[in-house]
C-alpha positions as CSV (number, residue, x, y, z in Angstrom):
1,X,-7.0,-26.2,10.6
2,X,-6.8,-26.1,14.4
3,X,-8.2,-22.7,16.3
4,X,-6.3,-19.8,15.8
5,X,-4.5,-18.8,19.2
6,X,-3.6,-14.6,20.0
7,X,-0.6,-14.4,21.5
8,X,1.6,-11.4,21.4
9,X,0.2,-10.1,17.9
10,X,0.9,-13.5,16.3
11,X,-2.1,-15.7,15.7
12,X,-0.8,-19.6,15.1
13,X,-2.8,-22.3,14.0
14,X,0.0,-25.1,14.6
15,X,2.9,-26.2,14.3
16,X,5.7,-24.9,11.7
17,X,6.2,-26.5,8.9
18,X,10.0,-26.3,7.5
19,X,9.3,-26.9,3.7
20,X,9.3,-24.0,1.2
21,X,5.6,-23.2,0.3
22,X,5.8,-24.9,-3.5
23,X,6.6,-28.5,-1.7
24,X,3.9,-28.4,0.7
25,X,1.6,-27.0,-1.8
26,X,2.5,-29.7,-4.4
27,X,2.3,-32.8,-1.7
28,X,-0.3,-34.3,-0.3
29,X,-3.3,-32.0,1.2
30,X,-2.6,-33.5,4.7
31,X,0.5,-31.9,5.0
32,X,-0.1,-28.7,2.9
33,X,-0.1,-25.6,4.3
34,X,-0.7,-27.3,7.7
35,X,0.5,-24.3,9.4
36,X,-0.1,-20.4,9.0
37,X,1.3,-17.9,11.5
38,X,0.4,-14.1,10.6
39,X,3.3,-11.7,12.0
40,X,2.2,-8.4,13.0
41,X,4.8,-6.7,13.9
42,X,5.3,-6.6,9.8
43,X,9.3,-6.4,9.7
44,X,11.4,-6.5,6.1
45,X,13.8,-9.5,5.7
46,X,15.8,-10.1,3.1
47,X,15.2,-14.3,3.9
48,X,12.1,-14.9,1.9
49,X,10.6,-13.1,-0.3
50,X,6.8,-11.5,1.1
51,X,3.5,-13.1,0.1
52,X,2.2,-10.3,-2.7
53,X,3.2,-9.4,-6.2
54,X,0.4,-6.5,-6.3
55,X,0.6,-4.4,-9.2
56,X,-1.0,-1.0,-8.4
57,X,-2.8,1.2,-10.9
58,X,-3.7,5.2,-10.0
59,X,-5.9,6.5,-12.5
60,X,-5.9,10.8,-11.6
61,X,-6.9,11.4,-15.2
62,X,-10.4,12.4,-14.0
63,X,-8.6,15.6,-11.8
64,X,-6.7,16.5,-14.7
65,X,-9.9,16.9,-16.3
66,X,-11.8,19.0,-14.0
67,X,-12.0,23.1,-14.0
68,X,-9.6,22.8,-11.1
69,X,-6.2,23.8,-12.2
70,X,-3.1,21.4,-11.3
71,X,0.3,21.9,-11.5
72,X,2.4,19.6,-12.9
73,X,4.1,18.8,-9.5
74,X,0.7,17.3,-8.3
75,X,1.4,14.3,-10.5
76,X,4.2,13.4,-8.5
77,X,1.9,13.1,-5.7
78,X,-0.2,10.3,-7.3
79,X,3.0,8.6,-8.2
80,X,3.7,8.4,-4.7
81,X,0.5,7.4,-4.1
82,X,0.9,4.7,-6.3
83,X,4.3,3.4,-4.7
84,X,2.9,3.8,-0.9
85,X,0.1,1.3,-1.9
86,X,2.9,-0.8,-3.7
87,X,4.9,-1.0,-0.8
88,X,2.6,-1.8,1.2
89,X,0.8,-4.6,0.0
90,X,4.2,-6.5,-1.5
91,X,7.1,-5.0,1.4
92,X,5.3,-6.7,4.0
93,X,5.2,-10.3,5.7
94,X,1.4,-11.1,6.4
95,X,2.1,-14.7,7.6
96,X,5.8,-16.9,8.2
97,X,5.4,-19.1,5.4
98,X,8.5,-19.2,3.0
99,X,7.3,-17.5,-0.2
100,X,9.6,-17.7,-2.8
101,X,10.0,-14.9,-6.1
102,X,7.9,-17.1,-8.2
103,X,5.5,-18.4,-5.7
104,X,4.0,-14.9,-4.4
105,X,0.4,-14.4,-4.6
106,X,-0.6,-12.8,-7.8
107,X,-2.9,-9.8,-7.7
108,X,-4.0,-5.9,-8.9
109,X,-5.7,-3.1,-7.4
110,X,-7.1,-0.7,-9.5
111,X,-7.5,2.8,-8.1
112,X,-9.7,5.4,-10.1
113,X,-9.7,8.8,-8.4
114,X,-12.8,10.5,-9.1
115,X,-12.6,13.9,-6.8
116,X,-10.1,15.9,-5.1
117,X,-11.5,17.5,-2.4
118,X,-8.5,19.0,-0.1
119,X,-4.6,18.6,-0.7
120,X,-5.0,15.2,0.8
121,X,-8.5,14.1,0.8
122,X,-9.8,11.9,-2.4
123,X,-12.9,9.8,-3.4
124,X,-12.9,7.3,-6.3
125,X,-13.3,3.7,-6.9
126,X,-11.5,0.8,-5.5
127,X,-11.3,-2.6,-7.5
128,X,-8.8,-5.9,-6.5
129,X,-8.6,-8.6,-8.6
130,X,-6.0,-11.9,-7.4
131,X,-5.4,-15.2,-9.3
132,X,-4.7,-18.3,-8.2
133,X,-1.6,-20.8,-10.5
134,X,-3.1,-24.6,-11.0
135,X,-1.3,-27.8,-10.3
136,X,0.6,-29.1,-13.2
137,X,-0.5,-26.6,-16.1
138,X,0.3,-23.1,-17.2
139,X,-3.0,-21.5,-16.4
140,X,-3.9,-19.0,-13.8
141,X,-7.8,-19.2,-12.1
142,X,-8.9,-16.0,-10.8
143,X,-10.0,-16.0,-7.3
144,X,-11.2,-12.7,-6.3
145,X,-12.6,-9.8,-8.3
146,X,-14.1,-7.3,-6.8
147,X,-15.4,-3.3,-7.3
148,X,-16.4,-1.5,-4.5
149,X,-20.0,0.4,-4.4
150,X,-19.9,3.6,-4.2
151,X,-17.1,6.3,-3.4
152,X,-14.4,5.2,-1.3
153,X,-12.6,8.4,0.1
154,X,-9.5,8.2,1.8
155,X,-6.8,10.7,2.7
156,X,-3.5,10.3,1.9
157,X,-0.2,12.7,3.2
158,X,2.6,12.0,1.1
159,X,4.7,13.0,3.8
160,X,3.2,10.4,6.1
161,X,3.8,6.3,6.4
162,X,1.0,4.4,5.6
163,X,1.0,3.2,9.3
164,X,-0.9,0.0,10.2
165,X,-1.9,-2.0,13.1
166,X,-5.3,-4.5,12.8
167,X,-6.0,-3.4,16.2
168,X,-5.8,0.0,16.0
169,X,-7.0,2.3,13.5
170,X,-3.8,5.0,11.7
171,X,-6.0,5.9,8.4
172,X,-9.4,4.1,5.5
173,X,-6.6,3.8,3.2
174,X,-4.1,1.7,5.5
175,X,-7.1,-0.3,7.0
176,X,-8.7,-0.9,3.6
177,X,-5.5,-2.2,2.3
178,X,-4.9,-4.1,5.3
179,X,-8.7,-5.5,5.1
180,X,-8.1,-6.8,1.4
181,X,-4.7,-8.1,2.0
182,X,-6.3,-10.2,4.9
183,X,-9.5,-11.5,2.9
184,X,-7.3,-12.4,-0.3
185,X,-4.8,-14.1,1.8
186,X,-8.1,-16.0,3.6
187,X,-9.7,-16.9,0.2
188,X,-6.3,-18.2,-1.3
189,X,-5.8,-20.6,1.8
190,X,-8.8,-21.5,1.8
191,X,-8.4,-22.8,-2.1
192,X,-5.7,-25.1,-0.8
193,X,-7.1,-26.2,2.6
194,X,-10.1,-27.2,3.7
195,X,-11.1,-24.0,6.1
196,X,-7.4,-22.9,5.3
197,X,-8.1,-19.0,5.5
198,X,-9.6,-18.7,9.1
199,X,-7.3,-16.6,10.7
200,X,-7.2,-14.3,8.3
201,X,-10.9,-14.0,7.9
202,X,-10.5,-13.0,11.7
203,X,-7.3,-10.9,11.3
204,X,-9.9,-9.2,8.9
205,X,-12.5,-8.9,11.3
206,X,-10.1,-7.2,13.9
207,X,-9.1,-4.6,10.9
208,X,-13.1,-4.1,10.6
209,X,-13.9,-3.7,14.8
210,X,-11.1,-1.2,15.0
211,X,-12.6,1.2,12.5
212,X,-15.2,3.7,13.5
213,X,-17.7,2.2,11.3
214,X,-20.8,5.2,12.3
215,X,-17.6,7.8,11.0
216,X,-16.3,5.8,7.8
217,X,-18.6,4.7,5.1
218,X,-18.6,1.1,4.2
219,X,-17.7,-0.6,7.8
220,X,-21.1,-1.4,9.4
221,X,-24.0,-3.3,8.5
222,X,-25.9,-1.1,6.7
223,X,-26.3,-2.1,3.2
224,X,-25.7,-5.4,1.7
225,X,-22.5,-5.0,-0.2
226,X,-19.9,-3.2,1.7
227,X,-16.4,-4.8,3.9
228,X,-18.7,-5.4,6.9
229,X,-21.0,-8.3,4.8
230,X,-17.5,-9.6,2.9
231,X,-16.0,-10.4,5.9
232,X,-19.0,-11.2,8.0
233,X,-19.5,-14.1,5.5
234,X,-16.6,-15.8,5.7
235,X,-16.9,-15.8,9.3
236,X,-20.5,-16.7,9.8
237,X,-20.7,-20.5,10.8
238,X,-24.2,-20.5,8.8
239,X,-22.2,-19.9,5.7
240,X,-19.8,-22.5,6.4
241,X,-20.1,-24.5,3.0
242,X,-18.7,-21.4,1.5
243,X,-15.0,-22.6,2.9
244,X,-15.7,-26.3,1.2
245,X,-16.4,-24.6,-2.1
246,X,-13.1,-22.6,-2.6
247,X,-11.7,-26.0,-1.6
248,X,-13.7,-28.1,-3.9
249,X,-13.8,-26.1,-6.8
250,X,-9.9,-25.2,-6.7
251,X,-8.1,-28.2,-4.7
252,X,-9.9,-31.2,-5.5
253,X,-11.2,-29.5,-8.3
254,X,-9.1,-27.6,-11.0
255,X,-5.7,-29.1,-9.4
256,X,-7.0,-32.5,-10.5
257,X,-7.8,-31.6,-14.0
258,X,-4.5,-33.3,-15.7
259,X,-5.3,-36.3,-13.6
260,X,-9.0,-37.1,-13.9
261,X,-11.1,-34.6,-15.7
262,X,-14.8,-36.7,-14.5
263,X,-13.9,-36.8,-10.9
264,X,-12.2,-33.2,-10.9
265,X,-15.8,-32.3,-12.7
266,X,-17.2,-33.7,-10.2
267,X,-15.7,-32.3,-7.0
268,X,-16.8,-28.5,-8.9
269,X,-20.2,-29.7,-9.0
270,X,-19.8,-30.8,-5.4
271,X,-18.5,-26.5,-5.1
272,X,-21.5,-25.3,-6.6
273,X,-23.8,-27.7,-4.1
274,X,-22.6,-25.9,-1.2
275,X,-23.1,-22.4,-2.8
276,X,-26.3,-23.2,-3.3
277,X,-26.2,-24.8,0.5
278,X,-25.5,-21.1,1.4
279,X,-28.0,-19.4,-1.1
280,X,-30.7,-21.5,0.8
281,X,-29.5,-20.2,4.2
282,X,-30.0,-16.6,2.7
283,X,-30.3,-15.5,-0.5
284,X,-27.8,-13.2,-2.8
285,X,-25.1,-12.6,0.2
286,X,-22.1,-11.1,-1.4
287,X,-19.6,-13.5,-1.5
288,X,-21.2,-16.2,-3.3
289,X,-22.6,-13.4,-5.9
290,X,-18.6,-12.4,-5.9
291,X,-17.4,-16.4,-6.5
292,X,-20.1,-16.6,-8.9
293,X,-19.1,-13.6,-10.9
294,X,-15.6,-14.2,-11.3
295,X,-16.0,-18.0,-12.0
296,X,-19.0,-18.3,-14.4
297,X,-16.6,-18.1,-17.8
298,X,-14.3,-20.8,-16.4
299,X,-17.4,-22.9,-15.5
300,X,-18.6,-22.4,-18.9
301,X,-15.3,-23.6,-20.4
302,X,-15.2,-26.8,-18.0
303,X,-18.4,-27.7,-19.0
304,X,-19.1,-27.2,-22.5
305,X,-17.9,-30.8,-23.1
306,X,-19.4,-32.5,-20.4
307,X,-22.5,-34.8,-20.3
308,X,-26.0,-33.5,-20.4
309,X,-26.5,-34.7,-16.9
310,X,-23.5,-32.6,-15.4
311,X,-24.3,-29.7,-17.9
312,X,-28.2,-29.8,-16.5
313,X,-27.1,-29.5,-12.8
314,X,-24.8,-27.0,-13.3
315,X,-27.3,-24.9,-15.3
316,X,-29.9,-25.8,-12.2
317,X,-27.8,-24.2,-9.6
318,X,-26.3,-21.3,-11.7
319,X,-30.3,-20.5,-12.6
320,X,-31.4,-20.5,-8.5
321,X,-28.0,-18.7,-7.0
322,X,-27.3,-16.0,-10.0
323,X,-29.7,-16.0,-12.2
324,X,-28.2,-12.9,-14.2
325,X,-25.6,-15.0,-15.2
326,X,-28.2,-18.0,-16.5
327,X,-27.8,-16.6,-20.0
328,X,-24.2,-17.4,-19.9
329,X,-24.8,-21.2,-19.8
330,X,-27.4,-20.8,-23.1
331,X,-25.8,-23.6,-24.9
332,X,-26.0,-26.2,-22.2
333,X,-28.4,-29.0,-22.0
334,X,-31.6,-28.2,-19.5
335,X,-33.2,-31.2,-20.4
């Protein structure tokens, strides 16, 4: 992928390519996806369809419980709630590429409000889970799945747009959203393309700068799980092999499965290498805990009827880069 380029809000990263996304995702990797241009100034059209199909669950049950008396109006509140986030995650275009219905980027995000503090100030827990189709089958890998730590508190005015601008901070909740949509949209490239996701691991970083991180938990360095580490790891040139194992485990990987289980075997083995590549820079950083996590069932499936010697190396690696999830792999040969 060639260096992204600012320009007016846009960022390219060459030239445009005319095919809808299904062909150039389905031809040779040379060609697919050799373009992504992110749009900024976020405009509806009626062309193509947008990139997301987010379905968006508000869980209030938690106030409703609470000595704090609501009247059944307030529910309408989290409805809308639940439709702001809706529309914008799915009524915007994050990049020009030509999604079509069946093509957008499956995912869910998974709101449970915990405390209601003011008419429009919450805290609960966020969680966004998005899943990734594979080449010639039925079945759906899931690429990112992850809880937040802690509260995450956020106002919302029902009266008010969710306003947004990566550059400029409106509101947490629009510049959360706008962080996810942005590290998803990195990850999911990245599956595809080698290094794929780049400009949107940067659009991420601008969404992350523009926030008053000493103000608003969960934007600055401190602590080792929070949106500051997430996207700092994606963008960290130490942590490079983290890009060629989203591309080896998912492109070269599970796409090949139908053709050549061994050598698609193989290039997932060659995925886990360069996790543990990045382990050995520094140990435990969040995203490859995160790939880890939502990967280890699938790894366990792919490798039950493998060889000894493939089962032992990936039994090696899982031990030394998550070894909570060691126990997992039990009935694999470590001999």
């Amino acid at each position: 992928m060639s260096c992204a380029k600012y320009n007016n809000g846009t960022v390219s990263s060459g030239r445009h390519v005319g095919r809808s996304l299904r062909t150039r995702m389905s031809s040779t990797i040379h060609y697919a996806l050799s373009t992504i241009i992110i749009i900024l100034s976020f405009h509806f059209s009626s062309a193509s369809a947008q990139e997301f199909r987010c379905n968006v669950i508000v869980n209030y049950q938690k106030l409703m419980t609470t000595t704090q008396a609501y009247e059944s109006t307030d529910k309408k509140v989290f409805d809308n709630m639940k439709q702001a986030i809706e529309d914008f995650i799915n009524g915007r275009h994050w990049t020009n590429l030509e999604f079509q219905q069946q093509e957008r980027i499956d995912c869910s995000l998974n709101l449970v409000l915990n405390t209601r503090t003011t008419a429009t100030d919450f805290t609960g827990q966020l969680s966004i889970q998005m899943r990734r189709p594979v080449f010639n089958s039925t079945y759906t890998s899931g690429l990112f799945n992850y809880i937040e730590q802690g509260n995450f508190q956020f106002s919302y005015n029902e009266s008010q747009p969710l306003d947004f601008d990566p550059n400029n901070f409106y509101s947490v909740l629009a510049s959360t959203l706008g962080y996810y949509c942005y590290i998803m949209l990195g990850i999911y490239f990245d599956s595809y393309q080698m290094n794929g996701g780049e400009a949107f691991y940067q659009m991420a970083q601008q969404v992350q700068q523009a926030v008053d991180a000493d103000r608003y938990a969960g934007w600055n360095s401190s602590g080792a799980k929070n949106r500051y580490w997430f996207m700092e790891n994606h963008i960290n040139s130490a942590y490079s092999p983290l890009h060629e194992a989203y591309y080896n485990y998912h492109r070269m990987g599970l796409d090949m499965m139908t053709k050549d289980q061994t050598q698609a075997r193989q290039a997932i083995i060659s995925s886990l290498r360069s996790l543990l590549q990045v382990h050995k820079t520094r140990s435990n950083i969040l995203s490859v805990q995160q790939f880890i996590d939502v990967k280890i069932q699938e790894i366990v499936s792919i490798f039950t009827p493998a060889p000894p010697q493939e089962q032992k190396e990936v039994y090696d690696i899982i031990k030394e880069i998550s070894p909570i999830n060691v126990v997992k792999l039990k009935d694999f040969n470590t001999k």
